[in-house]
Biopython code that builds the backbone (N, CA, C, O; Angstrom):
import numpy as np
from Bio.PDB.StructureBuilder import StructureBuilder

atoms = [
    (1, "UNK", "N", (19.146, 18.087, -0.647)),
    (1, "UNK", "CA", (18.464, 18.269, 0.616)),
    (1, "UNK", "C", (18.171, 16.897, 1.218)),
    (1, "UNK", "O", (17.693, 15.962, 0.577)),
    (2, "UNK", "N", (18.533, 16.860, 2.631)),
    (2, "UNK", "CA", (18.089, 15.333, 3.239)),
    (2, "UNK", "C", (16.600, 15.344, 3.636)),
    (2, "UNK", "O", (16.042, 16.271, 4.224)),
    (3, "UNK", "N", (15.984, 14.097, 3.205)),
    (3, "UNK", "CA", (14.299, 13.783, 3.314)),
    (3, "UNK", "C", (14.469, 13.888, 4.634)),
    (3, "UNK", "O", (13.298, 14.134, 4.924)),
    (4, "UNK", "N", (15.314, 13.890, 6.160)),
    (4, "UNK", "CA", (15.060, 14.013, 7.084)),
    (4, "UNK", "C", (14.515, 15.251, 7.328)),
    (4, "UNK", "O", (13.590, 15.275, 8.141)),
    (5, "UNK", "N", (14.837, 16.215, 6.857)),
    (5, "UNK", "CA", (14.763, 17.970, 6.918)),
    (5, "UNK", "C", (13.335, 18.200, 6.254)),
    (5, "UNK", "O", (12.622, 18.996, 6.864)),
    (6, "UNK", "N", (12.834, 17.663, 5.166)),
    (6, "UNK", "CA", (11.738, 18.118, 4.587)),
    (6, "UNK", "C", (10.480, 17.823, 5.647)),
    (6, "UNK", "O", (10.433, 16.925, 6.488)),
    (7, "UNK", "N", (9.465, 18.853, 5.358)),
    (7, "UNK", "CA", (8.355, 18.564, 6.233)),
    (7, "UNK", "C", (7.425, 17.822, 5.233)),
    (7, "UNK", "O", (7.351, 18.074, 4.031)),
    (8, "UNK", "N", (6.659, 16.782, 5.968)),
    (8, "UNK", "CA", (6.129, 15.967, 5.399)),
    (8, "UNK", "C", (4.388, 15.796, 5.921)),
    (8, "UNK", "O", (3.806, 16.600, 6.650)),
    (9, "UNK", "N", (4.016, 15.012, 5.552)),
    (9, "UNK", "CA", (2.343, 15.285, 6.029)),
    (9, "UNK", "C", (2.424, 13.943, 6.898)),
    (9, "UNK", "O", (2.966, 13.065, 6.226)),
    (10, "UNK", "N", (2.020, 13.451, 8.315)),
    (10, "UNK", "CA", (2.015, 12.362, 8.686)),
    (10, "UNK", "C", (0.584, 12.077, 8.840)),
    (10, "UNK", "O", (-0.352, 12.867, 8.965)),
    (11, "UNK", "N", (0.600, 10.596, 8.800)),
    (11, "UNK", "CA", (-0.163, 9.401, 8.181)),
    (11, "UNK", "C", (-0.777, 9.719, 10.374)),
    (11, "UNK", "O", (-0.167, 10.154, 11.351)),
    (12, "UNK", "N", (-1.814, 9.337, 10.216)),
    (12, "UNK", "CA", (-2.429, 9.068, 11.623)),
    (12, "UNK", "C", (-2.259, 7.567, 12.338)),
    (12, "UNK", "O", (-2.827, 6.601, 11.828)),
    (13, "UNK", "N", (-1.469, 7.420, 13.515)),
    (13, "UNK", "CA", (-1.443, 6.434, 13.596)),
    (13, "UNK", "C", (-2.915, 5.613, 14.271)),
    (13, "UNK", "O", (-3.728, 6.130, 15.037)),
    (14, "UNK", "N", (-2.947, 4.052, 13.660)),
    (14, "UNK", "CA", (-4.541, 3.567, 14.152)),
    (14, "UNK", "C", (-4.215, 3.638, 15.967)),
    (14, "UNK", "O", (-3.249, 3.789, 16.715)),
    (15, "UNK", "N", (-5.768, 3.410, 16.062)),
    (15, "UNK", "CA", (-5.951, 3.211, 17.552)),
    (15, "UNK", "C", (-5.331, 1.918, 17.715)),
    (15, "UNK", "O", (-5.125, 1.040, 16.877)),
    (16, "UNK", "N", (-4.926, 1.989, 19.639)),
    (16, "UNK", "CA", (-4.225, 0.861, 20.165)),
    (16, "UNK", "C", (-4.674, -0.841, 19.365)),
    (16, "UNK", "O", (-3.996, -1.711, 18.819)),
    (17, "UNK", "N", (-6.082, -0.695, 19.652)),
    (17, "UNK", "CA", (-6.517, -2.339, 18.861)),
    (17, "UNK", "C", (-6.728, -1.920, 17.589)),
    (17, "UNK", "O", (-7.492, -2.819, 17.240)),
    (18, "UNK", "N", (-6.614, -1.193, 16.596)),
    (18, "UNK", "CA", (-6.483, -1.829, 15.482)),
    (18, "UNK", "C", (-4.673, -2.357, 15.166)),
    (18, "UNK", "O", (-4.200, -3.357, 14.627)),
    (19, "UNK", "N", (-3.981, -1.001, 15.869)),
    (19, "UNK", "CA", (-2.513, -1.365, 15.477)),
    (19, "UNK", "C", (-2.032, -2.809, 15.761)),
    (19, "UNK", "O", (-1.309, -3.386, 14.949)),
    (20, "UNK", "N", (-2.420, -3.370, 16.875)),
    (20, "UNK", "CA", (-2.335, -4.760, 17.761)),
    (20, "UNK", "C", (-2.719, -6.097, 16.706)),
    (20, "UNK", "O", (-2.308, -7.196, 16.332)),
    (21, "UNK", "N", (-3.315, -5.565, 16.617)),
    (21, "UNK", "CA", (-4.479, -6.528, 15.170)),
    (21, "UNK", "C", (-3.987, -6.606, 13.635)),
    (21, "UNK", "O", (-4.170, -7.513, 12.823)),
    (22, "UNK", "N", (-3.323, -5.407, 13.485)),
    (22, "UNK", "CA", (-2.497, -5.511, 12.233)),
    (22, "UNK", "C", (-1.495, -6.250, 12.293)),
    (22, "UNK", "O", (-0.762, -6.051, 13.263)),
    (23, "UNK", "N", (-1.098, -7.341, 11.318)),
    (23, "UNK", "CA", (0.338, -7.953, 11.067)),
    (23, "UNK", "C", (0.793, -7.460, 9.774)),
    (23, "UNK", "O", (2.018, -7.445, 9.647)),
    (24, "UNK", "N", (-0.010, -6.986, 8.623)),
    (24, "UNK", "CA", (0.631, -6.994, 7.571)),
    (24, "UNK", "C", (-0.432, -5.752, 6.579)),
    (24, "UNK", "O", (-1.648, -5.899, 6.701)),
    (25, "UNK", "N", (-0.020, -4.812, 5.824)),
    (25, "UNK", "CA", (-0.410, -4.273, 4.661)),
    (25, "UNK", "C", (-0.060, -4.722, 3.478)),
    (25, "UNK", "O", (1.156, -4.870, 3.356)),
    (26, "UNK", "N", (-0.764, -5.017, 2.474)),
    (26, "UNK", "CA", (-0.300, -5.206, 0.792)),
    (26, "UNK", "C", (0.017, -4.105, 0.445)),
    (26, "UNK", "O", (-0.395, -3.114, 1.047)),
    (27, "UNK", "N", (0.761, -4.033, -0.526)),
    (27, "UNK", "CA", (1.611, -3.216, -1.528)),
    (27, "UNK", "C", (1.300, -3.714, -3.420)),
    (27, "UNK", "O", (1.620, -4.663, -4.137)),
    (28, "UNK", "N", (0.437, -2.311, -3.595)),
    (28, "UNK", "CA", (-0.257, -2.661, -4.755)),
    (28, "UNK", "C", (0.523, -1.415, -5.872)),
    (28, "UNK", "O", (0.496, -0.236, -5.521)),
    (29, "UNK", "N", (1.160, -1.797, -7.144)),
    (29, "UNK", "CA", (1.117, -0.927, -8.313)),
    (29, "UNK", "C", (-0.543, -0.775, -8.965)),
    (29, "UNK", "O", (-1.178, -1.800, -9.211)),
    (30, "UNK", "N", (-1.082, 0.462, -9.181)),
    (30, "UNK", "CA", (-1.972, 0.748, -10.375)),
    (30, "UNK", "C", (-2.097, 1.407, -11.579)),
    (30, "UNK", "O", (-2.120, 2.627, -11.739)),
    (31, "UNK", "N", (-2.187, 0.439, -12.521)),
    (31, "UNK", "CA", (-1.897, 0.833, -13.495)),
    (31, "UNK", "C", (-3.192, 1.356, -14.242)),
    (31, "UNK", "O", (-4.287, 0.851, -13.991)),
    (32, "UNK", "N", (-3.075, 2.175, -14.982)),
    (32, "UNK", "CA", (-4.459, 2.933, -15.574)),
    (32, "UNK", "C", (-4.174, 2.248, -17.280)),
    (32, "UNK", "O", (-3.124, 1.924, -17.835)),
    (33, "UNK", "N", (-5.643, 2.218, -17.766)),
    (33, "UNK", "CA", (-5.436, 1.412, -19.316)),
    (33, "UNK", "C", (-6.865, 1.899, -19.670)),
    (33, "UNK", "O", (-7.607, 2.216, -18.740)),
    (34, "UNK", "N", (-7.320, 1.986, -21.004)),
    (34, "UNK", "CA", (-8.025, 2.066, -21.718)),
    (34, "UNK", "C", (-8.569, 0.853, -22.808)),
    (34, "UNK", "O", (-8.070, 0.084, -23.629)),
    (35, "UNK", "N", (-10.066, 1.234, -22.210)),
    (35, "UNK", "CA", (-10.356, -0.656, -22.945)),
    (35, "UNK", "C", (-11.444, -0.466, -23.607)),
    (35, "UNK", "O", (-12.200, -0.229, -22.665)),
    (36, "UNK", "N", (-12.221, -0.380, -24.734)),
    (36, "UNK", "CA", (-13.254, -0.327, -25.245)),
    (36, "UNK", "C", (-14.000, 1.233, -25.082)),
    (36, "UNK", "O", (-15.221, 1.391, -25.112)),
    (37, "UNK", "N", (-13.173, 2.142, -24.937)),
    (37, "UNK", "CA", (-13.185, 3.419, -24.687)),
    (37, "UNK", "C", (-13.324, 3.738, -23.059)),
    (37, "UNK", "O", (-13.646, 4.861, -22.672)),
    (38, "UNK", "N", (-13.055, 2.662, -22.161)),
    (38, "UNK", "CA", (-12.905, 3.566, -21.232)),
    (38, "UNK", "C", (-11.940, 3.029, -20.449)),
    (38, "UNK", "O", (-11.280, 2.001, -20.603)),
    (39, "UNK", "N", (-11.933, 4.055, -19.367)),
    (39, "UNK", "CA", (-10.804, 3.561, -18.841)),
    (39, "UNK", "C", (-11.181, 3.143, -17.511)),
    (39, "UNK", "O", (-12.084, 3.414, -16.720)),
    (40, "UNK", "N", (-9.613, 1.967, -17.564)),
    (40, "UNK", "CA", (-9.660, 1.070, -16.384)),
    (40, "UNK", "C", (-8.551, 1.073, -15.601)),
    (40, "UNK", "O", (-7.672, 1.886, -15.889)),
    (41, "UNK", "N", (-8.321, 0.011, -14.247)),
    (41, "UNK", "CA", (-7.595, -0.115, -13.480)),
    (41, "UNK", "C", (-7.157, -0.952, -13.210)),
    (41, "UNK", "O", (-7.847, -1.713, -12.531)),
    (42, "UNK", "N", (-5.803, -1.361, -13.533)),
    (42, "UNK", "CA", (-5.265, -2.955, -12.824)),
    (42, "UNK", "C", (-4.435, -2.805, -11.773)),
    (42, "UNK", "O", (-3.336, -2.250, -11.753)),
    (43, "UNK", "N", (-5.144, -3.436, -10.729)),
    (43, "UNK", "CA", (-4.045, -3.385, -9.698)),
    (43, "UNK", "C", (-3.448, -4.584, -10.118)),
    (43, "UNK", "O", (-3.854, -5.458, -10.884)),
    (44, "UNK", "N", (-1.938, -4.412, -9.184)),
    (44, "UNK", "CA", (-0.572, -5.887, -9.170)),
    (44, "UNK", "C", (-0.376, -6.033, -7.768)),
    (44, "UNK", "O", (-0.068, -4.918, -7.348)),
    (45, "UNK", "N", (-0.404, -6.945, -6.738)),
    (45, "UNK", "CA", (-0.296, -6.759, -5.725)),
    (45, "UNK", "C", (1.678, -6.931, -5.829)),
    (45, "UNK", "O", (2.084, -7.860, -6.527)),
    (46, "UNK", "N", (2.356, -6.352, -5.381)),
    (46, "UNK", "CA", (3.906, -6.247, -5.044)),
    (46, "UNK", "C", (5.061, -6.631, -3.984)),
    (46, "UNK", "O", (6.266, -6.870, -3.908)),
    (47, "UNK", "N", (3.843, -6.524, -3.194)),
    (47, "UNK", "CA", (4.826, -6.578, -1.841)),
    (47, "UNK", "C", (3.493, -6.328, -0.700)),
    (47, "UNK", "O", (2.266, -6.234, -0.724)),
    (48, "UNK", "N", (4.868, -6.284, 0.498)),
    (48, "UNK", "CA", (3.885, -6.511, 2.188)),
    (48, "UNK", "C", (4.509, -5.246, 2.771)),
    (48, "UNK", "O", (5.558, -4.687, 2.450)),
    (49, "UNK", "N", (3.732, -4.972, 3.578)),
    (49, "UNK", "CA", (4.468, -3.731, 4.849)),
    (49, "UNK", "C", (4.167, -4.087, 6.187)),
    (49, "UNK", "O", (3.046, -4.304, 6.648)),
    (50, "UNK", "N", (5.381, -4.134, 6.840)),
    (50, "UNK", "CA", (5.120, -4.799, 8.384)),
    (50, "UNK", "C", (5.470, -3.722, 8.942)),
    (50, "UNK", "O", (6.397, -2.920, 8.829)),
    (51, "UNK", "N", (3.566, -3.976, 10.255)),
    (51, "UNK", "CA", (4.478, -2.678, 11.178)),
    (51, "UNK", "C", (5.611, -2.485, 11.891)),
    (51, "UNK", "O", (5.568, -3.517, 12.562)),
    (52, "UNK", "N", (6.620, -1.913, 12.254)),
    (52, "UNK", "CA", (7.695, -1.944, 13.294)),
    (52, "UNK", "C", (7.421, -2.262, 14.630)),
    (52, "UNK", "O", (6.901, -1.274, 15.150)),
    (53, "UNK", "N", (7.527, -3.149, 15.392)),
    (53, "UNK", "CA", (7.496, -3.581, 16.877)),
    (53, "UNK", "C", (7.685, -2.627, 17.654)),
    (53, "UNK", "O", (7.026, -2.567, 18.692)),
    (54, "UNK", "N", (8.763, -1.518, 17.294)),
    (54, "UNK", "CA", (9.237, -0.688, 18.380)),
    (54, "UNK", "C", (8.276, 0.167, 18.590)),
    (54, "UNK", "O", (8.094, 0.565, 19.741)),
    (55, "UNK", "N", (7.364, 0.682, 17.403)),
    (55, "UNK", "CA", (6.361, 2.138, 17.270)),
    (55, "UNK", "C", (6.114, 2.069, 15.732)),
    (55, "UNK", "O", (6.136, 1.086, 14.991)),
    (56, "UNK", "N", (5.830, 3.611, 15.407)),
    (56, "UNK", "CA", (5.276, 3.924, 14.203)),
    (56, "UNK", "C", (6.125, 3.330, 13.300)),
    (56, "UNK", "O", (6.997, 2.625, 13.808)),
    (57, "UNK", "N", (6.115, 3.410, 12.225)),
    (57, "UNK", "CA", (6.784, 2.789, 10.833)),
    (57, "UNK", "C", (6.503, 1.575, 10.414)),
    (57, "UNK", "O", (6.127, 0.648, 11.132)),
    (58, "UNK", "N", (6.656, 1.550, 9.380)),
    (58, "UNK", "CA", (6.627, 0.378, 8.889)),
    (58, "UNK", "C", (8.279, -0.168, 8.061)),
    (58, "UNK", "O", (9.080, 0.745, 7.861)),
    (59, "UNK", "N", (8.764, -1.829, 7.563)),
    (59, "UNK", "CA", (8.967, -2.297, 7.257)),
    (59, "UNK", "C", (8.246, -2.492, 5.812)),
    (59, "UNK", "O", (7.188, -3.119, 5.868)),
    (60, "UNK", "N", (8.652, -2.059, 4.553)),
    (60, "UNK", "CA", (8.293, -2.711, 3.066)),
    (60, "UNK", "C", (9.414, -3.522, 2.012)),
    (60, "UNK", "O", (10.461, -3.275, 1.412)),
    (61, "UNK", "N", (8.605, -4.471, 2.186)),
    (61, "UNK", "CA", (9.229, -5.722, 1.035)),
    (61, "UNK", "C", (8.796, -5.685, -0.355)),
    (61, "UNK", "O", (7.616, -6.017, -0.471)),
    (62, "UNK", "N", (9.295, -5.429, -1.286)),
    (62, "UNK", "CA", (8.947, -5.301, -3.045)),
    (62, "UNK", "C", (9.460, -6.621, -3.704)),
    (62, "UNK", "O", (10.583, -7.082, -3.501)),
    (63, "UNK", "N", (8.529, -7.166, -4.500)),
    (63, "UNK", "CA", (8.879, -7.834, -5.395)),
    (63, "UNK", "C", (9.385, -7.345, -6.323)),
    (63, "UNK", "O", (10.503, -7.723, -6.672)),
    (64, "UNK", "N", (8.662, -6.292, -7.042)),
    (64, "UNK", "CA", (8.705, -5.621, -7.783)),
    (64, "UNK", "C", (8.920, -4.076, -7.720)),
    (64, "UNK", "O", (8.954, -3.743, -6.535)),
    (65, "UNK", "N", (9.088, -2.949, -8.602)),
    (65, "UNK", "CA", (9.124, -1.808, -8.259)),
    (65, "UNK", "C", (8.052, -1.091, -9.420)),
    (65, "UNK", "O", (8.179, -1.545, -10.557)),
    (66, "UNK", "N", (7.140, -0.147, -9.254)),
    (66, "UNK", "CA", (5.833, 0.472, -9.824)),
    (66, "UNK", "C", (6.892, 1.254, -11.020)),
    (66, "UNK", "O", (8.002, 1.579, -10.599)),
    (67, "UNK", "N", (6.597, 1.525, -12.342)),
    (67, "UNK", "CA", (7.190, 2.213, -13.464)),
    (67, "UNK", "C", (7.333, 3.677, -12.518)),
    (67, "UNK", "O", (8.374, 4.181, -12.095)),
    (68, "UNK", "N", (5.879, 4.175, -12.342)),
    (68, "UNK", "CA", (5.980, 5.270, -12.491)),
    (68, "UNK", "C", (5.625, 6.001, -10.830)),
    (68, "UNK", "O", (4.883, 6.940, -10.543)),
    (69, "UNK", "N", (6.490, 5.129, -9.949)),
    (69, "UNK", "CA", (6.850, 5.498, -8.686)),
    (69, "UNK", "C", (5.901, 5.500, -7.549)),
    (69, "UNK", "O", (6.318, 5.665, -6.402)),
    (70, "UNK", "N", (3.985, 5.231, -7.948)),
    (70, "UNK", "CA", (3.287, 5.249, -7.125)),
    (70, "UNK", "C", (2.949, 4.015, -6.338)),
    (70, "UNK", "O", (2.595, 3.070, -7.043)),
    (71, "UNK", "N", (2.977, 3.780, -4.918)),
    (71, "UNK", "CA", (2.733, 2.628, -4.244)),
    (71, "UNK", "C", (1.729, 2.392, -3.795)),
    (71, "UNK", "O", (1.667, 3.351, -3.025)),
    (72, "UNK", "N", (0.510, 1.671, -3.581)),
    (72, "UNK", "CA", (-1.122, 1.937, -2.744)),
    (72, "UNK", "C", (-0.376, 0.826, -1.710)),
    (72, "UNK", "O", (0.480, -0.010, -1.996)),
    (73, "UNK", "N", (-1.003, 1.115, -0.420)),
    (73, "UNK", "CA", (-0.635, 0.439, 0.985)),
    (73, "UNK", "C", (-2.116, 0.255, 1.026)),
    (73, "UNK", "O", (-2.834, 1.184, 0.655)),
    (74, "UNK", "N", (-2.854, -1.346, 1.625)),
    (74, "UNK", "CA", (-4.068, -1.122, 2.060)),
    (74, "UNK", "C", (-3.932, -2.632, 2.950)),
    (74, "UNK", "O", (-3.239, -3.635, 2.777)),
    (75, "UNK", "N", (-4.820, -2.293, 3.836)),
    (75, "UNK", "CA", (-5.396, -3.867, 4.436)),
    (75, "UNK", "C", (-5.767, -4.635, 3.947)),
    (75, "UNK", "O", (-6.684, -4.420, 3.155)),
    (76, "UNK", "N", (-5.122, -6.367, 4.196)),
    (76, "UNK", "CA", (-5.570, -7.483, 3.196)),
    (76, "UNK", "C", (-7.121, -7.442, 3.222)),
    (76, "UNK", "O", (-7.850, -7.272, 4.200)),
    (77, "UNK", "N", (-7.516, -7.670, 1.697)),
    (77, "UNK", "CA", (-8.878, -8.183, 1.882)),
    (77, "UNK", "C", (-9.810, -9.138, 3.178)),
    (77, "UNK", "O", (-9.033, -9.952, 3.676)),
    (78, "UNK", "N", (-11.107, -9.221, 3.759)),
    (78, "UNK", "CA", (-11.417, -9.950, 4.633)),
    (78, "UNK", "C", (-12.259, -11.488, 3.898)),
    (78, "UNK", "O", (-12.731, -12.486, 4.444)),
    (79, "UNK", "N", (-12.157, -11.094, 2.520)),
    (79, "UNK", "CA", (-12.613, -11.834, 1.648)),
    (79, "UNK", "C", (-11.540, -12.875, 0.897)),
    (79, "UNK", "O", (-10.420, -12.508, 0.542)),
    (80, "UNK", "N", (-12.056, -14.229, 0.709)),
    (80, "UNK", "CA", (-10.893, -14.943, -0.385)),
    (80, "UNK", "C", (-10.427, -14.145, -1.407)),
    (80, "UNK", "O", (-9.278, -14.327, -1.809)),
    (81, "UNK", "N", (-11.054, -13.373, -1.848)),
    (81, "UNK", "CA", (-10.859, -13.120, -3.435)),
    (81, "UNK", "C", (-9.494, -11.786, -3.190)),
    (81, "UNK", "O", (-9.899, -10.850, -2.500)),
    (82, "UNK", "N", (-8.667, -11.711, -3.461)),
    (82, "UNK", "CA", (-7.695, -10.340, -3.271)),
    (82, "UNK", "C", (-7.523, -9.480, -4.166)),
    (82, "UNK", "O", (-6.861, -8.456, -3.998)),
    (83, "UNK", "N", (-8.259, -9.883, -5.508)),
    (83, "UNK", "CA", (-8.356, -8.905, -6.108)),
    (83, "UNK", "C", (-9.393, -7.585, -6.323)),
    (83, "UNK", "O", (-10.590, -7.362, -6.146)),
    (84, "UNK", "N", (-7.987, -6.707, -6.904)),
    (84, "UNK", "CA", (-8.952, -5.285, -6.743)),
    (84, "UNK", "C", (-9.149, -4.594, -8.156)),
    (84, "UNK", "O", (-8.715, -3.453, -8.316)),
    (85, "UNK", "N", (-9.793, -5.258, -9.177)),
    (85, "UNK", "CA", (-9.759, -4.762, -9.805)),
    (85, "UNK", "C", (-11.208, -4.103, -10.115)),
    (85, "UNK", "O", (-12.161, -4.847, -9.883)),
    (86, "UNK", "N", (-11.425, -3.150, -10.477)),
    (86, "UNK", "CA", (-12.730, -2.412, -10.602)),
    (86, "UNK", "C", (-12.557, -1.767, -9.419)),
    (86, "UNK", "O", (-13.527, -1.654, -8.670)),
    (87, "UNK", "N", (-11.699, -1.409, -9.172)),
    (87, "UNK", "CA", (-11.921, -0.844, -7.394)),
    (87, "UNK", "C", (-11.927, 0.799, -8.124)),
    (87, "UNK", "O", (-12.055, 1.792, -7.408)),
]
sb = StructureBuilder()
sb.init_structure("model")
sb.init_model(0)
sb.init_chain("A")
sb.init_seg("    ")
for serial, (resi, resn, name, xyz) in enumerate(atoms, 1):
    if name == "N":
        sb.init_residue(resn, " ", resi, " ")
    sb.init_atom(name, np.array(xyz, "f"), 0.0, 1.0, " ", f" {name:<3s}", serial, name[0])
structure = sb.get_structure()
């Protein structure tokens, strides 16, 4: 079956100024682990997603690819620090 044909759930696009304001999303693997009996979360940051100029979509660049197929898309931190771990 072509993914064009399947119905899919769409993502809302942001309002005019946030879209304007966006240049870039991170691309995070999370990995789940168990540490002293509990469990934790490591994110890897992977890659970027640029919006498309023309309209909706995006553009994604991978460094890497996630084992087990899941990708998190989020806005760069507004903070130095980029990590998300404990998130």
């Amino acid at each position: 079956m072509n993914n064009r044909n399947q119905q899919t759930a769409r993502v809302q696009a942001p309002a005019p100024a946030e879209a304007s304001s966006l240049t870039y999303l991170n691309v995070f693997t999370v990995e789940e682990y168990e540490s002293n009996g509990k469990t934790q979360k490591k994110w890897t940051k992977i890659g970027a997603a640029f919006p498309h100029k023309e309209g909706l979509g995006f553009s994604i660049e991978l460094r890497a690819f996630p084992i087990d197929g899941r990708l998190v898309v989020l806005p760069p931190d507004t903070d130095d620090g980029n990590s998300r771990n404990g998130k």
